[in-house]
N, CA, C and O atoms as a DFTB+ gen file, in Angstrom:
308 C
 N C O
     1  1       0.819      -1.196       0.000
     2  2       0.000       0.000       0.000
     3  2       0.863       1.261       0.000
     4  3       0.387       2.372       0.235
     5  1       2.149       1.044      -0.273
     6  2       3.490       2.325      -0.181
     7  2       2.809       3.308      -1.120
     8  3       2.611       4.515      -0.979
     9  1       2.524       2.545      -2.041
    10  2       2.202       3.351      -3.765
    11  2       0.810       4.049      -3.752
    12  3       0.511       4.935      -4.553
    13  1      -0.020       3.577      -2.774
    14  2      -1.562       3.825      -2.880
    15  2      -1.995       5.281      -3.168
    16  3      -1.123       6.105      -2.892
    17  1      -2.719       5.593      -3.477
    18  2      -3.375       7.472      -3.684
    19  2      -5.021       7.256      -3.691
    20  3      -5.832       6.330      -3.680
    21  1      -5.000       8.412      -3.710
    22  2      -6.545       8.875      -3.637
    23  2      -6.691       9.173      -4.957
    24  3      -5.766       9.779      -5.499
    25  1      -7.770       8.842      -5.667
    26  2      -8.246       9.023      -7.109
    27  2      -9.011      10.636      -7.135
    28  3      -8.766      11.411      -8.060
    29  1      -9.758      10.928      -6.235
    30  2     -10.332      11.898      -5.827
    31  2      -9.878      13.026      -4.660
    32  3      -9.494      12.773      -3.518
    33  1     -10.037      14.345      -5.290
    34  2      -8.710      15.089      -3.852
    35  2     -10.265      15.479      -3.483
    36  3     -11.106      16.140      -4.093
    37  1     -10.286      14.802      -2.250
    38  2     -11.449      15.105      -1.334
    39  2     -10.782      14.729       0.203
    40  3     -10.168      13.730       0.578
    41  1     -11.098      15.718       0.771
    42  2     -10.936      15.042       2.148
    43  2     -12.218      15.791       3.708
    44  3     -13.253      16.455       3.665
    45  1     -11.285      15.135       5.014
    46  2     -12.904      14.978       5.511
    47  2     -12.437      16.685       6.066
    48  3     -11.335      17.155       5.786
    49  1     -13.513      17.468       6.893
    50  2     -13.243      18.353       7.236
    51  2     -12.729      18.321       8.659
    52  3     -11.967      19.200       9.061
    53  1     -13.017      17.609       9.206
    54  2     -12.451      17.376      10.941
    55  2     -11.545      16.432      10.443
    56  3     -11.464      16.061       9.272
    57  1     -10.582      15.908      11.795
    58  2      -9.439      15.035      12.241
    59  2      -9.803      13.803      12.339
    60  3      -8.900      13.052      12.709
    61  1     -11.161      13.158      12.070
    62  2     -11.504      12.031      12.565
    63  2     -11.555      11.171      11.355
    64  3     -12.247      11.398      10.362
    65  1     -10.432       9.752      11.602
    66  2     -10.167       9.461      10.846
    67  2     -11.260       8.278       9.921
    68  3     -10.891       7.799       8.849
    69  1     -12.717       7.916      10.605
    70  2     -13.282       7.308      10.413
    71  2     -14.601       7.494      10.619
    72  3     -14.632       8.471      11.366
    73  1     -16.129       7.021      10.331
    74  2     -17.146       7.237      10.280
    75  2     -17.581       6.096      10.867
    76  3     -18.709       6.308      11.313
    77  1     -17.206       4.935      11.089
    78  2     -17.444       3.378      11.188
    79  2     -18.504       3.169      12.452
    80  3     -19.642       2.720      12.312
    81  1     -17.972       3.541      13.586
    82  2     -18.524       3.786      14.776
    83  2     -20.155       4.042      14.289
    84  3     -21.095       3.260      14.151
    85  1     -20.030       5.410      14.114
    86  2     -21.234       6.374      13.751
    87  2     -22.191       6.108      12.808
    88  3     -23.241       6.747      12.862
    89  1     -22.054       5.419      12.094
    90  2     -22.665       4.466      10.625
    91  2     -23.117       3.105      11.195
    92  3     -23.927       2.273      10.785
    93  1     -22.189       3.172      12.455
    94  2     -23.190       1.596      12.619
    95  2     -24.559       1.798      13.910
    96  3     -25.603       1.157      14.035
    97  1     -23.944       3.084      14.815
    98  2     -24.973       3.196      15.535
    99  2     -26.374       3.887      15.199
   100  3     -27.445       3.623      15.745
   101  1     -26.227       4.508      14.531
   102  2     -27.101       4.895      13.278
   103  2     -28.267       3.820      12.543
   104  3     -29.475       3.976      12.362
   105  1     -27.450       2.796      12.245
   106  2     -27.620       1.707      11.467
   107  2     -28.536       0.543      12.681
   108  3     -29.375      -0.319      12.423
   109  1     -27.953       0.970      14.015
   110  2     -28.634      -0.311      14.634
   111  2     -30.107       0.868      15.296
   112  3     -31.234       0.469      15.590
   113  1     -29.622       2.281      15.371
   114  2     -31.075       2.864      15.582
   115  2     -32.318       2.971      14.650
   116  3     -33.400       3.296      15.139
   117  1     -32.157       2.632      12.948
   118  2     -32.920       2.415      12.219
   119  2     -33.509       1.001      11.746
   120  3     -34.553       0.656      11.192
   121  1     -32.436       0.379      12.186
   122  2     -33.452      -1.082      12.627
   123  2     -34.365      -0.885      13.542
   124  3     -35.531      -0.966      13.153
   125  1     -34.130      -0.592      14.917
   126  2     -34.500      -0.425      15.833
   127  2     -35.839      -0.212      15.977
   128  3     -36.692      -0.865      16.577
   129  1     -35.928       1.162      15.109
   130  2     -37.058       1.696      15.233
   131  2     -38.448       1.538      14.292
   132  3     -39.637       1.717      14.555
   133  1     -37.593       1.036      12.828
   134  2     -37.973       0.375      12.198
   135  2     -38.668      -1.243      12.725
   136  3     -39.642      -1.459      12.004
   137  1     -38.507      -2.144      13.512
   138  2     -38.999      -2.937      14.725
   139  2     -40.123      -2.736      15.225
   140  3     -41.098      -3.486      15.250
   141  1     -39.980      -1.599      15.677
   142  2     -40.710      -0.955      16.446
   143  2     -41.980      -0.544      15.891
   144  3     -43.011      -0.502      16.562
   145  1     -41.907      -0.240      14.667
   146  2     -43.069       0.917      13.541
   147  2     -43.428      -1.026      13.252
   148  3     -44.638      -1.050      13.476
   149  1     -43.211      -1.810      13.068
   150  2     -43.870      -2.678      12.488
   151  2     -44.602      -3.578      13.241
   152  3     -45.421      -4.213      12.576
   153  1     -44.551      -3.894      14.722
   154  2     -44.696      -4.435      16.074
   155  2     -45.881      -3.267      15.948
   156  3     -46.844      -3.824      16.475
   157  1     -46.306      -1.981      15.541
   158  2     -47.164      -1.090      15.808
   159  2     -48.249      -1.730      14.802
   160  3     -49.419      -2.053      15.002
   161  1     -47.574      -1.788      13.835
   162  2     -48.607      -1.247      12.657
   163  2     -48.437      -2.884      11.738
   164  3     -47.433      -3.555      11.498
   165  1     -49.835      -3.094      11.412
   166  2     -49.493      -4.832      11.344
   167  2     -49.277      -4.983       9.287
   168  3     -48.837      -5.872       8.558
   169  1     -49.611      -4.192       9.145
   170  2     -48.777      -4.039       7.673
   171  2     -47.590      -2.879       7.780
   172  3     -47.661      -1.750       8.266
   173  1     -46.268      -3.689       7.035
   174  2     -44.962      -3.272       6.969
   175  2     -45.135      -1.759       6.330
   176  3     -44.297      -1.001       6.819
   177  1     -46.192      -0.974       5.152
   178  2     -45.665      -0.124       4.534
   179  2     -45.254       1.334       4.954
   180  3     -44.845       2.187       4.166
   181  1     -45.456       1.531       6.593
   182  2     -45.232       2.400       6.961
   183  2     -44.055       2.799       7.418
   184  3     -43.886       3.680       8.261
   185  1     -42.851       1.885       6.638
   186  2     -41.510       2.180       7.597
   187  2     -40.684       3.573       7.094
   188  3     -40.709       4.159       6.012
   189  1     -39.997       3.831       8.257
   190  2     -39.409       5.411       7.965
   191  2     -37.774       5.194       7.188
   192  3     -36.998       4.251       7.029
   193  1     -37.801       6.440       6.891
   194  2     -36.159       6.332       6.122
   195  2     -35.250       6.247       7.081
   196  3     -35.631       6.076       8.239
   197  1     -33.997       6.342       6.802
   198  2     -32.829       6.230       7.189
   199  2     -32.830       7.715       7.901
   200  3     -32.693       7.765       9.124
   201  1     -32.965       8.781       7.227
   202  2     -32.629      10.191       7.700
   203  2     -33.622      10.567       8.598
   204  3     -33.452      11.137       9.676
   205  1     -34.684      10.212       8.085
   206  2     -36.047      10.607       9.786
   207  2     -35.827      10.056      10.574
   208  3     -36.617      10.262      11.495
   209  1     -34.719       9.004      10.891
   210  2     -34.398       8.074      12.286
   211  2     -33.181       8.566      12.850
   212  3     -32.967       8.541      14.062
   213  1     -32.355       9.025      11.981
   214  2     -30.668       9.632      12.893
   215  2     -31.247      11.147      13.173
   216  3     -31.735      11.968      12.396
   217  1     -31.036      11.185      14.374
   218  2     -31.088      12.541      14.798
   219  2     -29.767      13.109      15.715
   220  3     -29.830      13.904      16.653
   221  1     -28.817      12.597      15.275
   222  2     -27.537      13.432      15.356
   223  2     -26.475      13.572      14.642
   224  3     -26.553      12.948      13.583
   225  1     -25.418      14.194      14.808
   226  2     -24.374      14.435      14.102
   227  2     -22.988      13.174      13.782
   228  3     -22.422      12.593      14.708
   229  1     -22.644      12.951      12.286
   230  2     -21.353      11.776      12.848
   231  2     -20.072      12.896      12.485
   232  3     -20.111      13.988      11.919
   233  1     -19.033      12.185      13.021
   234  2     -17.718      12.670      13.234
   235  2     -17.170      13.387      12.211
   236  3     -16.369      14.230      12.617
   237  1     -17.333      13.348      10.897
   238  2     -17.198      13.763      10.377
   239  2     -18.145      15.478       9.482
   240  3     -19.195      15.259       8.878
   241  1     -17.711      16.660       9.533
   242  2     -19.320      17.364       9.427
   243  2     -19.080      17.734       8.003
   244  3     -19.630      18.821       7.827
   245  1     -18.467      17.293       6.831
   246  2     -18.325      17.328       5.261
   247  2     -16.828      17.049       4.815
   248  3     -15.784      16.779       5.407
   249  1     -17.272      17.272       3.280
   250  2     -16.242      17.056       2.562
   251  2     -15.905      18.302       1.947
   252  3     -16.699      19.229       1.787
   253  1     -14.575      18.292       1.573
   254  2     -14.185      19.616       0.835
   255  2     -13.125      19.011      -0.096
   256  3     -12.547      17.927      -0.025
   257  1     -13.006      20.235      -1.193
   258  2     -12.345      19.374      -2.595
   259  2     -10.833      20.443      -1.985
   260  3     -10.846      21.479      -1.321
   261  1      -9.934      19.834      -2.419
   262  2      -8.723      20.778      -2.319
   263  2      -8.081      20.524      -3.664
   264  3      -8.339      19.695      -4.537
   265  1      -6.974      21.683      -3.558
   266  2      -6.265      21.805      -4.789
   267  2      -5.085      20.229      -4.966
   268  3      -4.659      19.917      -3.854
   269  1      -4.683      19.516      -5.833
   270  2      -4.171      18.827      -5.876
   271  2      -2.622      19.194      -6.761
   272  3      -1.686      18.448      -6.474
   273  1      -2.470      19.813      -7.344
   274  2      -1.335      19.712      -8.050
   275  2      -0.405      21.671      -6.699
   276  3       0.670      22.265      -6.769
   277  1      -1.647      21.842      -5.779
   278  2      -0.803      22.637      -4.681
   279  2      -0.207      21.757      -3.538
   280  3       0.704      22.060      -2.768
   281  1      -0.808      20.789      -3.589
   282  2      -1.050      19.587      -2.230
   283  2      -0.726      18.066      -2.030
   284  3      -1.252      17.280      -1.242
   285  1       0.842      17.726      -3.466
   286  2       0.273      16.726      -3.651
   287  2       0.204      15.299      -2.888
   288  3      -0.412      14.256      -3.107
   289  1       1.392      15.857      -1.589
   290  2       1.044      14.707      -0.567
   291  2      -0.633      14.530       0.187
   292  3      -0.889      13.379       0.544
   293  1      -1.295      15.165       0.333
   294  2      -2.741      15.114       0.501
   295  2      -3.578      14.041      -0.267
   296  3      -4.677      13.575       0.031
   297  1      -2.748      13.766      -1.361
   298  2      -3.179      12.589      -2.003
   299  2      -2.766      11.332      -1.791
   300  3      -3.406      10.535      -2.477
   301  1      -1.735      10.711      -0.932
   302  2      -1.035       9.732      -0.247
   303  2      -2.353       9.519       0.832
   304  3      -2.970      10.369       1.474
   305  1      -2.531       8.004       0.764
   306  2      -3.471       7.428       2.327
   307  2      -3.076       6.745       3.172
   308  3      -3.803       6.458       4.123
């Protein structure tokens, strides 16, 4: 992986090097609740999205494009 790069000069805007955590707790609160809406309601078609169920922030708060031929170690992972 000496050689590896980024195809895309994008990077995250905070220090945090991962989302993994946050994507999964997310992930087990939309099951969750999703469970829950169907235990209510005895036909399935009322289940909610993904985004009406996370109601907080993950570690990361965007992406931003940077210059690449100013930056080009930024492209090393």
């Amino acid at each position: 992986m000496s050689r590896s790069r980024r195809k895309h000069p994008f990077m995250g805007i905070t220090c945090s090097e991962s989302e993994k955590q946050d994507k999964q707790l997310a992930s087990r609160k939309l099951r969750r609740v999703q469970k829950q809406k169907m235990e209510e309601v005895e036909i399935g078609n009322d289940l909610i999205l993904p985004k009406e169920s996370s109601g907080y922030w993950f570690a990361k708060d965007g992406w931003y494009r940077f210059d690449a031929s100013k930056n080009p170690e930024w492209l090393r992972k």
